[in-house]
DOLOGU-62210 format. One record per residue: x, y, z of N, C-alpha, C, O, CB in turn; residue in one letter. Coordinates in steps of 0.1 Angstrom, whole numbers, plus 2048, in hexadecimal, padded with zeros to 3 digits. Glycine has a CB too. Layout:
# DOLOGU-62210
XYZXYZXYZXYZXYZa...
***
This chain:
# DOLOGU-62210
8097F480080080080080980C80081380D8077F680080Cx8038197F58108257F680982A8067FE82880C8108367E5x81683080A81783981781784881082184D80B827836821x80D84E81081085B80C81486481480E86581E807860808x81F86F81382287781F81C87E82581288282082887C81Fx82088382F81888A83C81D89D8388298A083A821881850x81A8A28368198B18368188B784380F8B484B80F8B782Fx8218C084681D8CE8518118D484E8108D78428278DC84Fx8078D58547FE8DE8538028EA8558088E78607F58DC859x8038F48548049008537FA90885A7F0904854805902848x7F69138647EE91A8667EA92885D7E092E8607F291C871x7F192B8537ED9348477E192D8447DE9218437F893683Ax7D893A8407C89378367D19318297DB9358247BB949830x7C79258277C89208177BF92580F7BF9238037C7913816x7B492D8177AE93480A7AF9408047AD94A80B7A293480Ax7B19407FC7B794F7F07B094E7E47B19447DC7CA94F7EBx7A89587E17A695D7D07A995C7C57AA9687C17A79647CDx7AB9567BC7B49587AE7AB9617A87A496A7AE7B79497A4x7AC95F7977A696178C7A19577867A994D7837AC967786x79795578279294977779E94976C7A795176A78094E76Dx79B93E7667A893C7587A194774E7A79507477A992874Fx79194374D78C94C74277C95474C776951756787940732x77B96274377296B74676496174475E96073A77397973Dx76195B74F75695474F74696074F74696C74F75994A75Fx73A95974E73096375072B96975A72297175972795F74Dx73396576A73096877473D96E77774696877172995F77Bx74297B77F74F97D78175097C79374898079C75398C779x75D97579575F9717A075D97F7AD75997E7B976C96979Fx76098A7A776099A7AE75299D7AF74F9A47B97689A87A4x7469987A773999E7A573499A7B272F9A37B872F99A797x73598F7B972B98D7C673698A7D07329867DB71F9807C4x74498A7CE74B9827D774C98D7E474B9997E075A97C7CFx74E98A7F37489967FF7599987FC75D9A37FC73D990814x76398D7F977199480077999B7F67839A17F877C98A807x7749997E87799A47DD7729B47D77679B57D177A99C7CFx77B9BD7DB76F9C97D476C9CB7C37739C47BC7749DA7D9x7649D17C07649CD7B37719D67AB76E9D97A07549D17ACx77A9D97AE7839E17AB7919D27AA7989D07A07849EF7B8x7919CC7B47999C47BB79E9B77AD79A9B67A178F9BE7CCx7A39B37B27AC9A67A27AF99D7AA7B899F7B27BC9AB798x7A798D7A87B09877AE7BF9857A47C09897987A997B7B4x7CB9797AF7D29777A47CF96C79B7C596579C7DE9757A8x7D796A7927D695D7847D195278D7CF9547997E895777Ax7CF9487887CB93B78D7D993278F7E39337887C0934781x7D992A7987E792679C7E59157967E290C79E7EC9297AFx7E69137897E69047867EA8F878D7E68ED7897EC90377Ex7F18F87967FB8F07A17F28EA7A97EB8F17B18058FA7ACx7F08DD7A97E48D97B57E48DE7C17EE8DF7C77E48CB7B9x7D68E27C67D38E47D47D98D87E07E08D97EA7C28E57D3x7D48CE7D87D68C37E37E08BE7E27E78BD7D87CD8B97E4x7E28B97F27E98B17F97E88AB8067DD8AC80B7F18B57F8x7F18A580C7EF89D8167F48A38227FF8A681F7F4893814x7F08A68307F38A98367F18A68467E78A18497F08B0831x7F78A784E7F38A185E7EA8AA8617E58B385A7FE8A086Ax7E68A686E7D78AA8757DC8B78757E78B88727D18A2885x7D48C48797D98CE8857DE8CC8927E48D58987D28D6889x7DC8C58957DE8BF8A67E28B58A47DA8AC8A37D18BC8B2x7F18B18A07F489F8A17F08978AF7E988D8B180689B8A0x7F589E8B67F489B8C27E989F8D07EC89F8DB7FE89F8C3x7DC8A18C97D18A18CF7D28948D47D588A8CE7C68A58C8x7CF8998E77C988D8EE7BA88F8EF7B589B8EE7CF88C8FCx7B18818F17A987E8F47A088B8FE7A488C90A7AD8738F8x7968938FB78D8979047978AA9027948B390978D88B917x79F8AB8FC7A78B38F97A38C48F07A88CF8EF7B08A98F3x7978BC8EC78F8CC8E77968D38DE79D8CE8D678C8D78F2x7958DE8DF79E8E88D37AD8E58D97B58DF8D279A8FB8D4x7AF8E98E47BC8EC8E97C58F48DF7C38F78D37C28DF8EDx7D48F68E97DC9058E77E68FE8DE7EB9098D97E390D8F7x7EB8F78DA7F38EF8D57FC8F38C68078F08C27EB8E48D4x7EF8FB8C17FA9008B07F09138B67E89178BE7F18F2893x7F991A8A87F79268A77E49298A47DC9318AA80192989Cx7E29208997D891C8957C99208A07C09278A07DB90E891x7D09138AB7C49128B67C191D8BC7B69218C07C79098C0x7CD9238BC7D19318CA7C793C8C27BF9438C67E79398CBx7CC93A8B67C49458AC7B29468AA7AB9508A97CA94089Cx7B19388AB7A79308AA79B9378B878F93A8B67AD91F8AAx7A19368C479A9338D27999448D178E94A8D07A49288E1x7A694D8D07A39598D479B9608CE79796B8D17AB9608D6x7969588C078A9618B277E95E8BD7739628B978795689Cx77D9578CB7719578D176E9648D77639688D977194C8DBx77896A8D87739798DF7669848D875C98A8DD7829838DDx76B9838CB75F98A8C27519878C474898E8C07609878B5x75097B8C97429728CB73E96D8BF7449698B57369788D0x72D96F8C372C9698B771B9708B27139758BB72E9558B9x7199708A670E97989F70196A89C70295F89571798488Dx6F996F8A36EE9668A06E496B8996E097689B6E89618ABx6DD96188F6D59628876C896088A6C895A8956D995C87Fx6BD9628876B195E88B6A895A87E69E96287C6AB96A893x6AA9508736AA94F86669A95086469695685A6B2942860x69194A86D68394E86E68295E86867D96085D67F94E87Fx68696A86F68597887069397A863694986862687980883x6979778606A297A8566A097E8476999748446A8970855x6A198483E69F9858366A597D82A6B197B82869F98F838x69C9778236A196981E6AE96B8156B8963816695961814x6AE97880C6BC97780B6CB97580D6D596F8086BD97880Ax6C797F8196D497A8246D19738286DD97082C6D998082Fx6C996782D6CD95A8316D29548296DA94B82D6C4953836x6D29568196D594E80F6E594F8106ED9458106CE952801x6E895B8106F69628126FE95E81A70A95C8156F696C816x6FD95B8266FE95C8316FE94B8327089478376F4967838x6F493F82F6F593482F70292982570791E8286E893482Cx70293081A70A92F80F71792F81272092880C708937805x71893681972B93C81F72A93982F72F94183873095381Ex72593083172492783D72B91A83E73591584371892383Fx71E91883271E90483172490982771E90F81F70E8F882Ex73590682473F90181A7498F781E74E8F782A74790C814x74B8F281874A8F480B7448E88027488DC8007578F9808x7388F17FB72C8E57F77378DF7E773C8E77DF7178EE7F1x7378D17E87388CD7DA72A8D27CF71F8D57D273B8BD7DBx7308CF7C27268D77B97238C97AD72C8C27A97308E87B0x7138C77A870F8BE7A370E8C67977098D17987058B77AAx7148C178A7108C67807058C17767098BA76D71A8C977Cx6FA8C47766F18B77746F08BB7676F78C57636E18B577Dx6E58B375D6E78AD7506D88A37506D68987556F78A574Fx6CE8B07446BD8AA74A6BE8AB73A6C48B37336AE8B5757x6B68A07376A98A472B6A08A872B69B8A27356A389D724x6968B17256848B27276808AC7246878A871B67C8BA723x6768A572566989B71F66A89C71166689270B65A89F724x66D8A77096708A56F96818A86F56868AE6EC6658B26EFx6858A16FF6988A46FA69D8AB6FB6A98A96FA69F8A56F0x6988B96FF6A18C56FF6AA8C170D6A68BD7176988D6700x6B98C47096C68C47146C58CF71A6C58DA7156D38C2710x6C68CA72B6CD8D57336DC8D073C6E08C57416C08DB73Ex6E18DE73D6E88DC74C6ED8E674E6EF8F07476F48D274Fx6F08E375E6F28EF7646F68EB7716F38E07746E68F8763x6FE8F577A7018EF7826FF8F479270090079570C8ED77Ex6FE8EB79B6F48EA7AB6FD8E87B47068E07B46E88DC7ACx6FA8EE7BB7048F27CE6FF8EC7DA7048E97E57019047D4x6F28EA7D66E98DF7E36E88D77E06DD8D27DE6DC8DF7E8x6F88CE7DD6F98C37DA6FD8B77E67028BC7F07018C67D0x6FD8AA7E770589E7F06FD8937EB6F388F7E67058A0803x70C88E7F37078787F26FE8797FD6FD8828067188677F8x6F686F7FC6EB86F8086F385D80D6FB85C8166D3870801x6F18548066F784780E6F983E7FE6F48417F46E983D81Dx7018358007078297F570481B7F57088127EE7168277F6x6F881B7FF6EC8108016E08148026DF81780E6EE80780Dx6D38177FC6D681D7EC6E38257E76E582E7EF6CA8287E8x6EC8257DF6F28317DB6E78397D66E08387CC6FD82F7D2x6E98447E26DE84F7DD6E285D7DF6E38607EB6CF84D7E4x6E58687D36EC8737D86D987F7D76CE87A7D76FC8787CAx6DD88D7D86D58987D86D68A57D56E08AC7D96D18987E2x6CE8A87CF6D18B97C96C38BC7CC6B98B57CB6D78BD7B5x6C78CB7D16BA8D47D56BD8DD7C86C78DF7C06BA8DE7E8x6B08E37C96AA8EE7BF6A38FD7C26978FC7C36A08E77B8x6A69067C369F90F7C46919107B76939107AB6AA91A7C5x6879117BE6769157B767A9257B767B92D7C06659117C5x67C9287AA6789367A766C93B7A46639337A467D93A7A0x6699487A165F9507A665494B79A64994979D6639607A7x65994A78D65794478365593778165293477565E94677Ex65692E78865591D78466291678966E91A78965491A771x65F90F78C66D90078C6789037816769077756668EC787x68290178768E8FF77F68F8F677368A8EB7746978FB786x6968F976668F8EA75D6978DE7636928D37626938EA748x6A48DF76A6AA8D376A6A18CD77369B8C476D6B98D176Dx69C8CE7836948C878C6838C478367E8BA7876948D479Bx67C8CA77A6748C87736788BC7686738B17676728D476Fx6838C375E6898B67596858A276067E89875D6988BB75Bx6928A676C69089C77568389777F68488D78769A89F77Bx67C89C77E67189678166889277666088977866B89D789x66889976765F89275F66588575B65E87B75A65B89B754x67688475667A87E75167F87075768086575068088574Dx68187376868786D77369686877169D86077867F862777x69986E7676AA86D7656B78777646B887C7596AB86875Ax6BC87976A6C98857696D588376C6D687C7766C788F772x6E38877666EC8847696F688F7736F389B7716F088175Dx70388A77F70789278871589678171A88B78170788B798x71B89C77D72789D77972E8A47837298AF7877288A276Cx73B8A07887418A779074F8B578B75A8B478674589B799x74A8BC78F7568CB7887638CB78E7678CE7997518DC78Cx7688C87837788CB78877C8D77837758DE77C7838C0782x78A8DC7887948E87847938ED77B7908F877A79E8E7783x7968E376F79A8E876078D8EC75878C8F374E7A28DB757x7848E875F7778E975576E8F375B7628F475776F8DC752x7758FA76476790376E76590976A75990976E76790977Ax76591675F76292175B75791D75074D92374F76E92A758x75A91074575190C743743906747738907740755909741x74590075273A8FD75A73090A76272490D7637408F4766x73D91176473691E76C72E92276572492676A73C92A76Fx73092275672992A74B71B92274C71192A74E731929739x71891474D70791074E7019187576F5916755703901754x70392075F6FE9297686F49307636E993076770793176Dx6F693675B6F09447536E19437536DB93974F6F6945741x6DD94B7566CE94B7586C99517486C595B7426C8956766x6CC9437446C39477326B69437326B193E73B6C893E725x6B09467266A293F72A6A39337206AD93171969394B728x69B92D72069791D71E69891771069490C70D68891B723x69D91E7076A291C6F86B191B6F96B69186EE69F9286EEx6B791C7036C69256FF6CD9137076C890F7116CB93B70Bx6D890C7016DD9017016E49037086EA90D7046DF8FB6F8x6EB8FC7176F58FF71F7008F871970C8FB71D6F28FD72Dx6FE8ED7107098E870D7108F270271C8F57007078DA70Ax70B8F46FF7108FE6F57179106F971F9186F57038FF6EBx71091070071691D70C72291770D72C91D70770F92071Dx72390C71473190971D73C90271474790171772E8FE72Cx7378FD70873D8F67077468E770374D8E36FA73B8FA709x73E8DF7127418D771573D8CA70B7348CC70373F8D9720x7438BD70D73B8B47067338AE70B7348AB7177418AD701x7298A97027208A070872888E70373088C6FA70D8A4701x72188670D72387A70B71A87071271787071E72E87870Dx71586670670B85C70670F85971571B85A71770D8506FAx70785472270384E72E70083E7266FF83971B6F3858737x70183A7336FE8267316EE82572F6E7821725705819743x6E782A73F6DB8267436D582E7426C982B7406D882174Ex6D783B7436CC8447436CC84E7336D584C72B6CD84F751x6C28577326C385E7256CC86B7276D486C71E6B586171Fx6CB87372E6D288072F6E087A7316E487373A6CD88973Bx6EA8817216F78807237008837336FC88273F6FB88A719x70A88572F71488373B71F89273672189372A71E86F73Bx72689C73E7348A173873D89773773D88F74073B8AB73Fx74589672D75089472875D89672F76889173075089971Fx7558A47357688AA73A7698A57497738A675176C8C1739x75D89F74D75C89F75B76189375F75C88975974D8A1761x76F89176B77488376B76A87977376E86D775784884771x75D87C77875687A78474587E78074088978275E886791x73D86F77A73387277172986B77A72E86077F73586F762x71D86D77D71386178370486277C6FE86C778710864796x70085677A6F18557716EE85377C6F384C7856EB84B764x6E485C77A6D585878A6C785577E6C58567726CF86D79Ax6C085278A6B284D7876A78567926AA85579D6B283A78Ax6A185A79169885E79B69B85C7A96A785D7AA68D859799x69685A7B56938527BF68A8567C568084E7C769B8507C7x68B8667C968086A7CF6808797CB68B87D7C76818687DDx6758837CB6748907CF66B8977D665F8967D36758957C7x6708A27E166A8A87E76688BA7E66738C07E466F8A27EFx65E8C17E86608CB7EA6608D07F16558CE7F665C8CE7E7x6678DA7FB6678E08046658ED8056698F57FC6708DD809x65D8F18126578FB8106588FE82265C8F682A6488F9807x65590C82665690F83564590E83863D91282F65F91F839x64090A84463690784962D91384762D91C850639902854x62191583A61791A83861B91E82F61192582B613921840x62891F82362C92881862B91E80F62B912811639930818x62B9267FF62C91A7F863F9127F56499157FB62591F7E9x63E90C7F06499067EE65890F7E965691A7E46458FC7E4x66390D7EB66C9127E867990A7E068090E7D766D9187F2x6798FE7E86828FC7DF67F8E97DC6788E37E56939027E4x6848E47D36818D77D068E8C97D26988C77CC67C8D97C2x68A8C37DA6948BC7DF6998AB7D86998A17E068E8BC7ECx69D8AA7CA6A28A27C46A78957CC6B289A7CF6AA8A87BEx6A78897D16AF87F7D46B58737C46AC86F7BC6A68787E0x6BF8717C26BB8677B16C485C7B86CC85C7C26C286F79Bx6C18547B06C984A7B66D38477AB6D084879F6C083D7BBx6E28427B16ED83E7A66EE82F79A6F382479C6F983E7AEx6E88347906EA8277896F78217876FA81578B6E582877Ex70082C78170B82877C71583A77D71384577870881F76Bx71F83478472D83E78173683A77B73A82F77A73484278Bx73B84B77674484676D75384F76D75585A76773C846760x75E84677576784E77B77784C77277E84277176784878Cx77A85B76C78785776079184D76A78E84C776792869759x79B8487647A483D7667B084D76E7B784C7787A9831753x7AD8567667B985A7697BA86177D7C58627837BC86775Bx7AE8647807AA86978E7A885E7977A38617A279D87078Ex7AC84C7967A784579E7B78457A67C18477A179F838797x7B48417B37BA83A7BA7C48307B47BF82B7AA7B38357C1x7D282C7B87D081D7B87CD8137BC7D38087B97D481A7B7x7C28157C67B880D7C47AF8087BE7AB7FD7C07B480D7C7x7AB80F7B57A380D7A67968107AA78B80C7A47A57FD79Fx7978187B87868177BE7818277C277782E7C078580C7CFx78E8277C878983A7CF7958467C57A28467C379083C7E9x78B84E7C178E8587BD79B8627C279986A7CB78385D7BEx7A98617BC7B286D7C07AE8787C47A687C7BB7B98717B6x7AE8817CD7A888D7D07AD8947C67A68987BD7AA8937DEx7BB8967C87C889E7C07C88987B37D189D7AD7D989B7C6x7C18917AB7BF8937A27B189379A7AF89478E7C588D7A0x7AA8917A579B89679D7958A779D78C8AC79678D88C7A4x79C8AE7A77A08BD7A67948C17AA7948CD7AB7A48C4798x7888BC7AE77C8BE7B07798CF7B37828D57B87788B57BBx76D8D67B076A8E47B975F8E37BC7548DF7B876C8F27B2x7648E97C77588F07D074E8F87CF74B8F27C575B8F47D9x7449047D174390E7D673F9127E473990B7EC73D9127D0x7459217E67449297F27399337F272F9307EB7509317F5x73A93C7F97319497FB73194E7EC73A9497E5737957807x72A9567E57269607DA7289577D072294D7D172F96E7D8x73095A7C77369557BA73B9517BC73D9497B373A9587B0x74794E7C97549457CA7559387CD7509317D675D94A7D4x75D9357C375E9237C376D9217C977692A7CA75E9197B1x76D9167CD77A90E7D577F9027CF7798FA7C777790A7E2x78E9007D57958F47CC7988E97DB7958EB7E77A78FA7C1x79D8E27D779A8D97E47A98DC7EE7B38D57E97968C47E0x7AC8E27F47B98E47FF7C18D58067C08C98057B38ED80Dx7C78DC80B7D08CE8117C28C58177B78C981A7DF8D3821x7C98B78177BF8A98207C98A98267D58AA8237B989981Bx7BE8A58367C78A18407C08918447B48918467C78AE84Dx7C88858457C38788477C38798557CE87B85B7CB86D842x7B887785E7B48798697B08688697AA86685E7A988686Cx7B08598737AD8518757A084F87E7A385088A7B684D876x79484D87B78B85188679184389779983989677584E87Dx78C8478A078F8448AA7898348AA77E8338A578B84E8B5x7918288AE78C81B8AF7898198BC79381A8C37938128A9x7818158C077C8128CE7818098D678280B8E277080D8CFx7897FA8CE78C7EF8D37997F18D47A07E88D77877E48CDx7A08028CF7AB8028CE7AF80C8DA7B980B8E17AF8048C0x7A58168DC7A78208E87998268F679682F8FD7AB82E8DEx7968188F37868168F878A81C90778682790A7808028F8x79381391179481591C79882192079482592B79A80E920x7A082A9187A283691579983E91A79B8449247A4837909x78D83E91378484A91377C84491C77684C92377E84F906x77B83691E77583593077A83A93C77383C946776828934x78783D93B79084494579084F94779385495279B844944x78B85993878986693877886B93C77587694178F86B92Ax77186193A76386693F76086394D75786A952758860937x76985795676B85996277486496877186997376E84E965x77C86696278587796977B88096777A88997079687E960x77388195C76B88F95C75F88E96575989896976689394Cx75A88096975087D96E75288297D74B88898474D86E96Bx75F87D98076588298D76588D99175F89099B76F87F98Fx76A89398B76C8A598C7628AA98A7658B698B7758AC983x7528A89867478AC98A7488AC99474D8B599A73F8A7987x74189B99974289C9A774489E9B073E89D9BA7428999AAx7568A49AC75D8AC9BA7598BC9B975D8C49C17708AB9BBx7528BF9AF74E8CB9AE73E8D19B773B8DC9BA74E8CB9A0x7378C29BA72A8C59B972A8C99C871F8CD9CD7208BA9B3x
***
């Protein structure tokens, strides 16, 4: 089995700005909160993001919490002084929750889906309320925003058709993909905006990208709409289930099973327009019970104790 090496983690932010390779249709300055529209990021740095790295804390003990141990933590514990700003998303105004939710929860992987209409017309475009839900069913999920106007065609698509494909966005192809974004109206071909190629799927009818190393046919499973208690609906909640993936030779493991991080380049998005590349991994081993069991029996009796000498 390779041993891959262990990296310094570093306490410097790994996140920083570039520039897109190309002037995509959305510009990263137009919504982004940390660039002014004056502001540039730099070029795009081709060089993989990823790599391998140790924990922050190698040496976290058991029951050990944040602790003082790297710069990081120290940095980490005294950002508690500011407190903290609470939301009341009930009384909020839905855009800023949208704002404000988006640059929270990151960093969401991005589904680039791939629908037919009931008479053939192709779409795609690409979705942020994306995840695997479980791999018994393998069953992943994309949400949809209900606009003011009607359902989206791809979530429409996929419910008349019950078929859609997930393509996953890497590096080299993002500005393309970014481009399915564009709020065109319903004549205007995304593949042809972006670009990209289509390619024949096994089981289902809606092609697949080409450029994407990381492709999944779903089938329906389920859908839901969601809506807040007494309003109408807002957004529509996709589950499909995985027929068949389809993962290039050149991003696998050698295992022949799990996906290279560092080479499938995957992106993310963050708050506004800003997308992300995947930063250092750190291999963390989750804790085995039969290996440090007595361990944490020892520590819930010392803390158990020091209650009681407290009470």
């Amino acid at each position: 089995m390779d041993v891959l090496p262990k990296l310094s983690l570093r306490a410097a932010p790994i996140v920083r700005f570039s520039r897109p390779t190309l002037t995509g249709l959305r510009t990263l300055s137009s919504s982004s909160p940390h660039l002014s529209s004056s502001s540039k990021a730099p070029p795009f740095d081709p060089a993989p993001a990823f790599r391998w790295s140790g924990s922050p804390d190698e040496r976290w003990p058991l029951g050990g919490g944040l602790g003082d141990a790297s710069a990081l933590a120290r940095e980490w514990k005294a950002g508690e002084a500011l407190g903290w700003k609470t939301f009341d998303l009930d009384a909020m105004e839905k855009y800023l929750a949208y704002r404000m939710l988006i640059s929270t929860v990151t960093p969401r992987p991005i589904a680039l889906v791939s629908t037919l209409s009931e008479d053939g017309v192709p779409n795609l475009a690409p979705f942020s309320y994306f995840s695997l839900i479980s791999h018994d069913p393998p069953l992943l999920s994309v949400s949809f925003v209900i606009q003011p106007d009607g359902p989206k065609d791809t979530p429409a698509n996929i419910i008349s058709t019950k078929e859609f494909v997930v393509n996953i966005i890497s590096e080299p192809f993002l500005d393309a993909a970014n481009s399915t974004s564009v709020d065109a109206p319903p004549d205007v071909d995304e593949w042809t905006v972006s670009g990209l190629t289509s390619e024949p799927s096994d089981v289902v009818k809606p092609p697949r990208v080409r450029e994407s190393a990381a492709s999944f046919e779903c089938e329906l499973f389920q859908h839901l709409d969601i809506a807040s208690p007494g309003a109408p609906p807002t957004h529509t909640l996709i589950l499909g289930r995985i027929r068949r993936a389809h993962v290039r030779h050149a991003v696998l493991a050698p295992d022949g099973v799990q996906a290279d991080p560092a080479a499938l380049r995957a992106v993310s998005r963050l708050g506004g327009s800003t997308y992300a590349r995947v930063g250092p991994g750190m291999d963390i081993p989750r804790l085995a019970w039969h290996e440090r069991g007595d361990e944490v029996r020892k520590l819930i009796d010392r803390k158990k104790g020091t209650k009681e000498g407290e009470m």
